[in-house]
C-alpha positions, -999 to +999 in steps of 0.1 A: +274+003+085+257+009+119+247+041+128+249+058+163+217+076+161+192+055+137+159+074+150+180+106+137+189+089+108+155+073+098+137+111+101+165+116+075+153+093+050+117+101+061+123+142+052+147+133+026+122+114+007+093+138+014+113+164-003+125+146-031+088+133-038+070+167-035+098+184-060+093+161-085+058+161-084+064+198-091+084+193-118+059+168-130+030+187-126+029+208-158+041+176-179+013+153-165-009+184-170-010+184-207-006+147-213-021+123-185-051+141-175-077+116-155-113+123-173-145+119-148-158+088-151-180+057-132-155+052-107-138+084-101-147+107-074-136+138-086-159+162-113-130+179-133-102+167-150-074+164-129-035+151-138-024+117-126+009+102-127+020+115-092+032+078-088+058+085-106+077+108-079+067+088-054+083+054-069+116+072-080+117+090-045+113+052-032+136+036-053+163+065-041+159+063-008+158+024-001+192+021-024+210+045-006+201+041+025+202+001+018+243+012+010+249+033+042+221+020+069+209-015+061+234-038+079+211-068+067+219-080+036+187-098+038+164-098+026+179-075-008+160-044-017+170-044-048+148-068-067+114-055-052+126-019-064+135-031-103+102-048-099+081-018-087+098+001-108+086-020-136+053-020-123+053+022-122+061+015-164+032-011-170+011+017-147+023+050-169+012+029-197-025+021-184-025+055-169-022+067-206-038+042-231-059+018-207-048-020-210-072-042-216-077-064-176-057-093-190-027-077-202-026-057-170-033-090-146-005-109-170+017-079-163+010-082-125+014-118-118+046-119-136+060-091-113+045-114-080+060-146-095+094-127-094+092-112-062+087-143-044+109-164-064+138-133-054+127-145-010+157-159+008+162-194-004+140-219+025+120-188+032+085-200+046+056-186+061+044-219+073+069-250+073+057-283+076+022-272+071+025-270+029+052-276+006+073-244-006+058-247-044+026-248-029+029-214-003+044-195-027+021-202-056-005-190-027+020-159-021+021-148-057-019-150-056-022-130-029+009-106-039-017-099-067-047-097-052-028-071-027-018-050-056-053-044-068-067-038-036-044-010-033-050-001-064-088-003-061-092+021-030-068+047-047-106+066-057-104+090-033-083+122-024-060+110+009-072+075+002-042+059-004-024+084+016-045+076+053-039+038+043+001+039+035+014+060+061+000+044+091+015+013+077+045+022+067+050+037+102+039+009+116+063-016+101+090+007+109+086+005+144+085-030+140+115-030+125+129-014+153+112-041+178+132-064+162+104-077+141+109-075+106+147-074+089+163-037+085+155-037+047+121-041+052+125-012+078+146+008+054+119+004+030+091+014+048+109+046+058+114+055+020+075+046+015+064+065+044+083+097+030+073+096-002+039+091+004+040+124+028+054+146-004+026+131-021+000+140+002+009+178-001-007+178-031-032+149-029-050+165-001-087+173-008-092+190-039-064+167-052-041+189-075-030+155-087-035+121-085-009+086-082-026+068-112-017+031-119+018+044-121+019+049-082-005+021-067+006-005-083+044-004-073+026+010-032+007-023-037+038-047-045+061-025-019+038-032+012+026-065-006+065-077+002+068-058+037+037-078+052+046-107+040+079-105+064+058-092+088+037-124+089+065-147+088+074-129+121+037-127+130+012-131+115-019-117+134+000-080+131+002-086+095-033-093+096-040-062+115-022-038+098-038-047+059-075-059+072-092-024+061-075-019+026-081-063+024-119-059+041-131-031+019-118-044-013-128-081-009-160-074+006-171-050-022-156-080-047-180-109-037-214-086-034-205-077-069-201-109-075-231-120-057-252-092-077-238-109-111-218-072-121-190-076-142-160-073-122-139-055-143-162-025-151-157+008-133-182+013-101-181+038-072-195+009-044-166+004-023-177+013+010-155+045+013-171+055-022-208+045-012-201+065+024-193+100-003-225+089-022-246+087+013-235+121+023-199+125+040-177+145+029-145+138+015-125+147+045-148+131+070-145+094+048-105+100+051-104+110+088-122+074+095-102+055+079-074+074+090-086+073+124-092+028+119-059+029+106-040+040+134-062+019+156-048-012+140-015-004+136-018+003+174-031-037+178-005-051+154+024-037+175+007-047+207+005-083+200+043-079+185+049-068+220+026-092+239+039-123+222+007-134+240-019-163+224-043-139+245-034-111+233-032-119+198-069-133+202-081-099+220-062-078+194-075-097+163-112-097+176-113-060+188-095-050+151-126-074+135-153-056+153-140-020+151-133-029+108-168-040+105-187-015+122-163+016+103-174-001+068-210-005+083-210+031+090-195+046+058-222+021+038-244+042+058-227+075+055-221+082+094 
């Protein structure tokens, strides 16, 4: 159904989901407390124990949200919500479950790419990001690759308090507004919205010292969730697509081939992403966040401008200035300034 006021509506779903998220994550709380405590270790950033499985609220707030509103808002029955939820919410499971017992990497990646290859198998039938350039198998055999790299970059710069938080929301808003540009379908709008709220409710009690953290449980279904968002976003452009994941996709790959480079084994825990090694050279937690935070809305800024522009130009200036500005913020936190 159409609404008459949608902004009104879409600070519904926004406050609606904040609320939810937060009183779960209170309910949780005392639960997590006793049973899914995350110990200090190589990676972490925090020196006490410290509950995780916030993820949890955060993908059932989600899940609430986008199906409701997807009955009463989304007049678009395409592209359908609710295969990305059933998949993030299997995702949250296969999370809880690390969160709890630890995996081992290959049962986790197995667990991962099956999730990707069903998500893009569930796009629109003749959905492309690029026609006549590749054949369908082959771009969506390169989707679910990097559907899953995606995933674990969100899920490797969840080591900080406000991390995730100063990465999702400015996204999330971001591809709400270019939902309302016209950009991206209204489910992909609608779930945004749900993202954006929940993520808020989580921040309450994420912010610096964390009373609790997401755990696997809540960045891996936040990875697949904007994983699927972007990639709409890129088939209506793809520089703002670009834009609006190039820190979370800079940090992560960047840290990934100098460990690689140095001959590290991958897999093993390590504080040396750049927002980690800016804490290890001196800044504070806050001042790491309020960076990123700040680089963050900078980009999302450049990804709606060339939506805007529709401008070669622009696109050019846009993608250059949001290069420069990304390497010189992970230049500085490696430095700790």
């Amino acid at each position: 159904m159409q609404l008459a006021q949608p902004a009104l509506w879409a600070a519904i779903l926004v406050a609606g989901c904040a609320g939810l998220s937060a009183l779960l994550i209170l309910m949780l709380k005392p639960v997590l407390a006793r049973y899914l405590l995350a110990q200090p270790n190589a990676r972490s950033s925090h020196k006490i124990a410290t509950p995780q499985g916030a993820g949890l609220a955060v993908t059932l707030s989600v899940l609430a949200g986008s199906a409701l509103g997807a009955v009463i808002w989304a007049p678009e029955p395409v592209p359908s919500l609710f295969p990305v939820l059933a998949i993030a919410a299997a995702l949250t499971i296969l999370g809880a479950i690390d969160d709890l017992h630890t995996l081992p990497v290959s049962w986790r990646l197995i667990g991962q790419t099956l999730a990707a290859v069903i998500l893009i198998l569930s796009l629109p039938q003749g959905f492309q990001l690029f026609p006549g350039l590749m054949p369908q198998v082959v771009e969506r055999a390169l989707l679910v690759l990097a559907t899953v790299g995606f995933v674990n970059f969100v899920n490797f710069l969840d080591g900080l308090d406000w991390m995730t938080v100063v990465q999702v929301v400015p996204m999330t808003f971001g591809i709400a507004i270019l939902h309302a540009l016209g950009a991206v379908p209204a489910t992909v709008g609608l779930l945004a919205l749900a993202l954006l709220g929940a993520t808020l409710g989580f921040a309450i009690f994420n912010k610096h010292p964390a009373q609790i953290f997401l755990g696997d449980a809540g960045s891996l279904p936040i990875g697949l969730c904007l994983a699927f968002m972007l990639i709409f976003v890129a088939k209506a452009h793809l520089v703002a697509a670009i834009l609006l994941s190039l820190y979370t996709v800079a940090d992560a790959t960047l840290t990934l081939f100098r460990r690689i480079r140095a001959r590290e084994r991958i897999s093993s825990a390590h504080r040396t992403h750049f927002y980690q090694r800016a804490v290890t050279a001196g800044l504070s937690v806050k001042q790491v966040t309020a960076r990123v935070l700040l680089l963050q809305i900078l980009l999302v800024g450049l990804a709606i401008a060339t939506v805007l522009a529709r401008s070669p130009t622009v696109d050019l200036l846009c993608l250059g200035l949001g290069l420069l500005t990304t390497g010189l913020m992970l230049f500085a936190l490696a430095k700790g300034r």
